[in-house]
N, C-alpha and C positions, 0 to 999 in steps of 0.2 A: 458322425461323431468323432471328434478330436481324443485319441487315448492320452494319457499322462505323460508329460517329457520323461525322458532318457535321462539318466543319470547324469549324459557326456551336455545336454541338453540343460538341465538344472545349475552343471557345471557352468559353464558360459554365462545362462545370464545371472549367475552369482560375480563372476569375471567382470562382467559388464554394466552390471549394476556397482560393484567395488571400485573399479574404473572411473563412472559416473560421478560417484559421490567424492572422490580424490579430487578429479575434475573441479566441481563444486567447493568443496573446500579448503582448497590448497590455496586459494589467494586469503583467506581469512587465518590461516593457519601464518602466512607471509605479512599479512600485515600487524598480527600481533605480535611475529617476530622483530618487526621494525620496529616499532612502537616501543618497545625495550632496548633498543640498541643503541651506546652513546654515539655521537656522531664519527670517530676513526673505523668505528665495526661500520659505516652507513656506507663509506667510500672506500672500502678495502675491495683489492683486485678480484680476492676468493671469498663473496656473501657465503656465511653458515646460515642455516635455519635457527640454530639454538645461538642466542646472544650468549660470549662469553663470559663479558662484565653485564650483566641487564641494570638499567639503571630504572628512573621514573621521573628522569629530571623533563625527558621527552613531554612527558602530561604536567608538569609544573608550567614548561613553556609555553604550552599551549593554552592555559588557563590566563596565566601572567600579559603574554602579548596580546590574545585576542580574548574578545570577552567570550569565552564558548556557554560559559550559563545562561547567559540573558538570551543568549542564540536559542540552546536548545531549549526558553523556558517559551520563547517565538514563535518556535516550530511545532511546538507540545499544543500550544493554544491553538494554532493555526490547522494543525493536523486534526485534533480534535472535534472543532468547531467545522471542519470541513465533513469529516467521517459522520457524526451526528446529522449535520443536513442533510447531507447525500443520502444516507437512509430514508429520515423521515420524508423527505422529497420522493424517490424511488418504491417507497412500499407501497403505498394508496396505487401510484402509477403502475408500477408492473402487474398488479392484480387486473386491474382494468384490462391493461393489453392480454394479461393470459387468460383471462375468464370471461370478457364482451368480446367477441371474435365481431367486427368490420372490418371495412375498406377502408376505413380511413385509420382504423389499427395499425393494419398492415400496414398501411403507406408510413404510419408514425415510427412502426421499429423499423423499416427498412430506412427511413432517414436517419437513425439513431445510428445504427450501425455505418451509414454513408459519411456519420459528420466526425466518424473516427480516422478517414480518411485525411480531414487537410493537416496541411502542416504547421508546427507552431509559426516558423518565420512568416508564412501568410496570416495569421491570426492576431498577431503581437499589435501590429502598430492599428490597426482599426479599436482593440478591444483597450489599448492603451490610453486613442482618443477619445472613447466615449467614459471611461472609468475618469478621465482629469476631467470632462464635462461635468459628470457626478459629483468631484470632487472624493473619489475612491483612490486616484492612483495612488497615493503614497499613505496606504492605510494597510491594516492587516486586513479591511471587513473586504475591500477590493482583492484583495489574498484568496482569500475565502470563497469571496464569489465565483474566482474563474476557477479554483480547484472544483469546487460544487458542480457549475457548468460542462469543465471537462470531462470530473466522474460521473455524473449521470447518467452517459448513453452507456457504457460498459456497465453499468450499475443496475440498471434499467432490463439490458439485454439477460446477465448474471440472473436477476431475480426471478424476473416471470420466467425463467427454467425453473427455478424451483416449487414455483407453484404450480406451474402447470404437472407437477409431480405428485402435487397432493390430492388424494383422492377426490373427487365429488360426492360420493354417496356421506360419506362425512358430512358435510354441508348441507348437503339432503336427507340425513338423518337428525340433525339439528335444526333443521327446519322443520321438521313431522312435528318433532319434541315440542314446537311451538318457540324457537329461537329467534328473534329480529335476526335480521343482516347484520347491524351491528354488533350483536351478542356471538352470531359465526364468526365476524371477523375477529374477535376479541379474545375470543374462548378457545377456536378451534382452530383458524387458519392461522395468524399469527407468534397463537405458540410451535406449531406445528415448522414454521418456516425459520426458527432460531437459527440452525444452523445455515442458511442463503442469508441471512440479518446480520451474522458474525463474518461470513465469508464477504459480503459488500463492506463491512465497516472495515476490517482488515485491507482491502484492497482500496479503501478511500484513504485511510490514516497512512498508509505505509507509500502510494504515490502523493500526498502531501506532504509529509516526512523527507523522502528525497527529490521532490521538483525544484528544481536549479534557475531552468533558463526564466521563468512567470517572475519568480524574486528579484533574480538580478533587475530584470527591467523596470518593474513597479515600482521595490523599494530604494527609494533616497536613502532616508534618516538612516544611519550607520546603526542605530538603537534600536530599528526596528529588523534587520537582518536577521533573516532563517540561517541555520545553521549550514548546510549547504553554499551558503554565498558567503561565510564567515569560514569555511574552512578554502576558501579560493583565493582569501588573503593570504594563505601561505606556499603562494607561489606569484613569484617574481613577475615583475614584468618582463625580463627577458624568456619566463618560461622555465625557472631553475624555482625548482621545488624544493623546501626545507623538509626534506625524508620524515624526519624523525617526528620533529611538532603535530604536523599531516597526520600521518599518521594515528598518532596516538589521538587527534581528534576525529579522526576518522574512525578508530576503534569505540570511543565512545557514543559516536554519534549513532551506531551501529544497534546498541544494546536498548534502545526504545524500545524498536522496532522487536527484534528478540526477544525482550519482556513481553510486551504487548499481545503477539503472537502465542508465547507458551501461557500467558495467563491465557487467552480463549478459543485455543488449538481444542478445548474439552467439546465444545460446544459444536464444532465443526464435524460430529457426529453424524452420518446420515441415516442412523438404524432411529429416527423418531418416529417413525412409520410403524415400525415393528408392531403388529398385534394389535393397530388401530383399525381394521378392515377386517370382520372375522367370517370364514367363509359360510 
């Protein structure tokens, strides 16, 4: 048995965790510095962290030159509609994999996990030719479909963890009760797995929210741009980035995701177990 860390022991990873989180933070801390900065604070020899004059003319430009609403109103749909399938796709499935143990199970999540392996630049131009076949390339529903596709196998892999966590006798005790399978799935396993439901939708919404490379190549129409390809207009062709505008759409573009997150961080609970199995 492990005794209690040392005080010099608690020290440290108090240090190291404080460390961590600086780590973590200090580029978001930096870029809402910039994002306030008129442009002579942007190119001065000695950057401060605290703008001296803060202005907000940075988020005027950025609204002004590019259309950043109709972007993020793009990517809000795009993300959304992505996170919603990817669930309802992955629920039915991962149950399947965690609860009918075969071989061709097994072979399914060991491919799921294997197809997380290729690379986008190998993916791109096959998935490009058959979406213009479709007549998807230059849609959001084709948007949708490859985030759907990509999210699934880690979505898939995510979930049936989580069920395979909830008990059986549960199920076997709703079954005595005279429960259909459906009525289990309904009543008992499903609410049970909220928090692996919030934890895939989260991580479906927030890599549809920031996927870059899928957008740029699929979408044409300038009108149809995610936000991510709309803040790439503000840097040059030569590679010279306008600090300040970036920025401060960068800062926005940020705060979805943050909402999003603290609105269903409640959920991502795992004590739903608690007191559901009594010995």
């Amino acid at each position: 048995m492990f005794g209690k860390p040392s005080r010099t022991g608690r020290t440290l990873q108090y240090v190291a965790l404080t460390g961590y989180l600086i780590f973590l933070g200090f580029p978001l801390v930096w870029l809402v510095s910039t994002a306030f900065k008129p442009p002579r604070e942007l190119v001065q020899l000695h950057p401060t962290l605290i703008p001296t004059n803060p202005t907000v003319q940075n988020f005027v430009q950025a609204f002004t030159e590019q259309e950043l609403g109709r972007a993020a109103l793009n990517s809000l749909q795009v993300s959304l509609a992505s996170a919603v399938l990817t669930v309802l796709i992955a629920l039915p499935a991962s149950y399947a994999l965690a609860r009918f143990k075969t071989k061709l199970g097994t072979a399914a999540l060991g491919w799921v996990l294997l197809s997380q392996l290729f690379p986008f630049v190998l993916l791109i131009i096959p998935i490009f030719l058959i979406l213009r076949e479709v007549g998807l390339a230059n849609s959001h529903a084709g948007l949708v479909l490859i985030y759907v596709v990509w999210a699934l196998p880690f979505a898939l892999w995510m979930l049936q963890g989580f069920v395979r966590n909830i008990p059986r006798e549960l199920e076997e005790a709703a079954s005595v009760d005279g429960a259909s399978r459906l009525q289990i799935l309904r009543r008992v396993v499903f609410p049970l797995l909220a928090p692996g439901l919030v934890a895939t939708a989260l991580f479906s919404f927030i890599s549809a929210w920031n996927e870059f490379f899928f957008a740029l190549v699929l979408l044409k129409t300038p009108e149809l741009a995610t936000l991510p390809v709309t803040l790439a207009r503000f840097v040059g062709i030569e590679g010279t980035a306008r600090l300040g505008p970036l920025a401060a759409g960068s800062l926005l573009a940020t705060l979805p995701s943050l909402i999003f997150f603290a609105f269903m961080q409640r959920r991502l609970s795992s004590g739903s177990l608690a007191g559901a199995v009594k010995g």
